[in-house]
C-alpha positions in Angstrom: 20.4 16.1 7.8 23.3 14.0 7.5 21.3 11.3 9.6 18.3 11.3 7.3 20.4 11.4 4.1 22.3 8.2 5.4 19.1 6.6 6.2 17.6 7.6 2.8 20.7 6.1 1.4 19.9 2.6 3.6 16.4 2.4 2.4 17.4 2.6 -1.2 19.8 -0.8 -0.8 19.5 -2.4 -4.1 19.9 -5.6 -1.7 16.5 -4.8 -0.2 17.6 -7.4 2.7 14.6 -7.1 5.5 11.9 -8.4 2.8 13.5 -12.1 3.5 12.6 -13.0 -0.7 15.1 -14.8 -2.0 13.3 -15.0 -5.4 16.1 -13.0 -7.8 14.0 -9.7 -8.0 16.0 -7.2 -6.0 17.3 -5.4 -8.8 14.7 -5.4 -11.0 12.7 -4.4 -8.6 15.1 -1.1 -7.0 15.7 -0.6 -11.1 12.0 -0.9 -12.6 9.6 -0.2 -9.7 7.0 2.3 -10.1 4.8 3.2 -6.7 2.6 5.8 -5.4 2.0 5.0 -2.0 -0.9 6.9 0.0 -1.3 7.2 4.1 -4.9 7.6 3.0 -7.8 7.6 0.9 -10.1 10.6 2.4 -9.1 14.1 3.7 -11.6 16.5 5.7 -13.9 18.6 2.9 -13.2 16.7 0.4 -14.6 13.4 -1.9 -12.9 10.1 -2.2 -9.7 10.1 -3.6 -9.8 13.6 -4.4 -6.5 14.8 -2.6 -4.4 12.8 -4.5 -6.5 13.0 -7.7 -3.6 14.9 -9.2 -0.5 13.3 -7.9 -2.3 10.0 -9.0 -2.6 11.7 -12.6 0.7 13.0 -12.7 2.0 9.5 -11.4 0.2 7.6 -14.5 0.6 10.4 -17.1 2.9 8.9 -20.6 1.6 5.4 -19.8 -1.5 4.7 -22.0 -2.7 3.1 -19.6 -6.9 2.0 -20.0 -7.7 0.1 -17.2 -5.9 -1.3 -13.8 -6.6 -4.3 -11.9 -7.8 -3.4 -8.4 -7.5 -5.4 -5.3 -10.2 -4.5 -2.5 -9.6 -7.6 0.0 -9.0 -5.3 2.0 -12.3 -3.7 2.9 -14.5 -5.7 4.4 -17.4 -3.8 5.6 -18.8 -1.5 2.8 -22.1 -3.6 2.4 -24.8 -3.8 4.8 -24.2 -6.1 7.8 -26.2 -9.0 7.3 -26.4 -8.6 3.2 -26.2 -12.1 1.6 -22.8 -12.7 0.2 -21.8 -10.0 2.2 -17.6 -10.0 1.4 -18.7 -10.2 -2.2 -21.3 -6.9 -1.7 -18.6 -5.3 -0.1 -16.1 -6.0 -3.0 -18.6 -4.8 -4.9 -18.8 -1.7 -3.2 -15.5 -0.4 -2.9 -15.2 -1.2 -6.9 -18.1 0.9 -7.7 -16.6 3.4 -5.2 -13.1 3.3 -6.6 -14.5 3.5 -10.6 -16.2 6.5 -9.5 -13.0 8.2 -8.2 -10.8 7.0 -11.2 -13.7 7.8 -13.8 -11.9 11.4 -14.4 -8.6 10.3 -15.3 -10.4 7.6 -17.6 -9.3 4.9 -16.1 -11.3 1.7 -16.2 -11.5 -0.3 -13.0 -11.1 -4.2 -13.2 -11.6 -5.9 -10.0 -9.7 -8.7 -9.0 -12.0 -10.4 -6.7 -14.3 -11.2 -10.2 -11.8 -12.8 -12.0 -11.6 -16.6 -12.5 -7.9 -16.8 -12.7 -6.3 -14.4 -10.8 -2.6 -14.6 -11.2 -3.2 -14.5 -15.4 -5.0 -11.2 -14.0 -2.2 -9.9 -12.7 0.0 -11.0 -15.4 -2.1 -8.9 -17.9 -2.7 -6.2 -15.6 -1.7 -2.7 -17.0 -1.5 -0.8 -13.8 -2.2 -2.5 -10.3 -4.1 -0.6 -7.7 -4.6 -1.9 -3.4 -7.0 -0.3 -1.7 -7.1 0.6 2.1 -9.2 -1.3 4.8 -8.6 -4.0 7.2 -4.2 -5.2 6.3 -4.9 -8.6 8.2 -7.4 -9.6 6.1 -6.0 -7.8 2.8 -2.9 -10.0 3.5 -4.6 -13.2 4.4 -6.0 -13.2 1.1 -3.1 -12.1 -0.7 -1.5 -15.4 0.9 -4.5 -17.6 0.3 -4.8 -16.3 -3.5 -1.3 -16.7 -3.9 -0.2 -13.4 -6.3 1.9 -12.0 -3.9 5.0 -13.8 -6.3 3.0 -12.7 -9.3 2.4 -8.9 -8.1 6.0 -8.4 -7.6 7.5 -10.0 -10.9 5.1 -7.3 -12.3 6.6 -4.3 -10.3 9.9 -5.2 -10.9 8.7 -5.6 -15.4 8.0 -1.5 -14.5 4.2 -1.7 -13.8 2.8 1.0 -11.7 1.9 0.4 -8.0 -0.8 2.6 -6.5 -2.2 1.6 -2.9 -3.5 3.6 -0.2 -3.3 3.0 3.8 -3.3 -1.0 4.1 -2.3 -1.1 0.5 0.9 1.2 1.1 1.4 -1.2 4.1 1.3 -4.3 2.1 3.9 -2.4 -0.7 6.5 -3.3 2.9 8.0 -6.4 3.7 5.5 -6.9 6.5 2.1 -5.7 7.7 3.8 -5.5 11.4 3.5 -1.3 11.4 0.1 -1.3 10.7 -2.8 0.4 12.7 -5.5 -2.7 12.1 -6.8 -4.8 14.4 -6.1 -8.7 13.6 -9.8 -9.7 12.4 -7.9 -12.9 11.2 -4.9 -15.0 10.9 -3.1 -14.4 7.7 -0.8 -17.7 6.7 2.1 -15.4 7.0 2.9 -11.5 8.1 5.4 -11.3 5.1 3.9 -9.0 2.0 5.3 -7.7 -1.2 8.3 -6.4 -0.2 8.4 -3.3 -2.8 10.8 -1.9 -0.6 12.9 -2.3 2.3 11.5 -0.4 5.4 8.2 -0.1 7.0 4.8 2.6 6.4 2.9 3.1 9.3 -0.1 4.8 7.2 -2.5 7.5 9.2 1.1 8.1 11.1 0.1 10.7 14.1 2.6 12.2 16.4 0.3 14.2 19.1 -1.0 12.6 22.0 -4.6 13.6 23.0 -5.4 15.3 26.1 -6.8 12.8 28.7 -4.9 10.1 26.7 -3.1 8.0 29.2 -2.2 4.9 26.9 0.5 4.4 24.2 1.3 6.9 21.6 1.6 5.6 17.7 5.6 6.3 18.4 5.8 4.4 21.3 4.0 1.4 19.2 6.7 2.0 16.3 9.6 1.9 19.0 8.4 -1.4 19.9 8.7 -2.5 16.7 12.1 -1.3 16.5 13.2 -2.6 19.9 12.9 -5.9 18.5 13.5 -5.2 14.7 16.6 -2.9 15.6 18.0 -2.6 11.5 14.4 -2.1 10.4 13.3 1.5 9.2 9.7 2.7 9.9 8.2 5.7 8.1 5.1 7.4 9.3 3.5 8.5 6.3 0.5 11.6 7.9 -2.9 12.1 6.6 -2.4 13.9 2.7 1.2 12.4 2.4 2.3 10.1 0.0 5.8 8.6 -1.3 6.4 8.5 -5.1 9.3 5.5 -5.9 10.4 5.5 -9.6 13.6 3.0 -9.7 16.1 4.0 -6.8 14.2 7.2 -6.2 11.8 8.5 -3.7 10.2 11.3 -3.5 7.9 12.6 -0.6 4.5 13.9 -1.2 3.1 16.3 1.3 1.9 18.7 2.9 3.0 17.3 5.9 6.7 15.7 6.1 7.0 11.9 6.9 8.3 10.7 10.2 11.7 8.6 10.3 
């Protein structure tokens, strides 16, 4: 315990020194930050977005909050392969998708991939929500949109932060610990930097029988091998973290991995 609690105390560092940002944020950001941040979207037996349904309520609840601006860069395949404007369809998609799953906490659902000026989007955005999917290609855009400066002058004004799998990855200073394949080179690894260590979303600790190749800890420890001051949590399937200012709280069932 006295290991973990030391560890907890590193991650809270108001310095927030591994996210390399030298833009004046820090404090705002350790002070003002609100996130929910999700290993995943789906659980076995039940709908989209349903196991978190309440912690998502419970995270929003006193805000007044209508209507968030949701990012879905990240997935990339919920339209039909072949269907003409197919990034767009699938954009479309996971929108319709996501409204669906917000619909009973009455939250509207503004897409940002339909707006003509994305950065006044996020400027005006009451809640910001990142969606899970493919992190390369969530973060290429991120770069090639250019809000990643935006989004996190608007975390650190107190707006909430809600992503789930690539978009709990992107809340890190780097996409490094995530489980994607790279579909395609983003202009830069480096992400929001919400806070100072690591998620590796979907974290699994058993090793299947008949499973002769690397485990997802031995992956992490390479990370660490060559990042040796950086801090990885594996966040399970049905965990989440809940950040308000310097704290953090762990959502489970299942505890996270250090």
């Amino acid at each position: 315990m006295p290991q973990l609690r030391q560890r907890l105390r590193h991650l809270l560092s108001p310095f927030f020194s591994q996210t390399g940002f030298r833009d004046g944020l820090d404090d705002a950001l350790l002070q003002n930050r609100s996130l929910l941040l999700l290993s995943n979207s789906s659980s076995p037996g039940t709908g989209y977005l349903e196991w978190p349904r309440a912690h998502m309520a419970d995270f929003i609840r006193g805000r007044n909050i209508r209507e968030m601006l949701f990012i879905p860069w990240a997935g990339i395949t919920l339209a039909a392969s072949g269907q003409k404007d197919g990034l767009t369809a699938s954009f479309n998609a996971y929108t319709a998708k996501v409204a669906e799953a917000f619909s009973p906490l009455g939250i509207r659902i503004r897409p940002i991939h339909r707006e003509a000026d994305v950065l006044r989007a996020v400027k005006r955005a009451e809640g910001l929500l990142v969606g899970g999917g493919n992190t390369f290609h969530l973060t290429h855009m991120l770069h090639a949109s250019g809000i990643i400066p935006a989004v996190r002058r608007k975390v650190a004004e107190g707006c909430p932060y809600i992503g789930w799998s690539a978009g709990a990855n992107v809340a890190c200073p780097s996409l490094r610990t995530t489980n994607d394949m790279p579909i395609i080179e983003p202009e830069s690894f480096s992400t929001f930097g919400l806070v100072p260590f690591q998620i590796n979303p979907h974290y699994l600790d058993t090793h299947p029988q008949g499973h002769a190749g690397e485990t997802r800890q031995m992956r992490i420890e390479e990370f660490l091998r060559l990042h040796p001051q950086g801090i990885v949590l594996g966040l399970r399937e049905g965990t989440g973290l809940v950040l308000k200012g310097p704290s953090i709280r762990l959502r489970k069932p299942y505890p996270a991995g250090f």
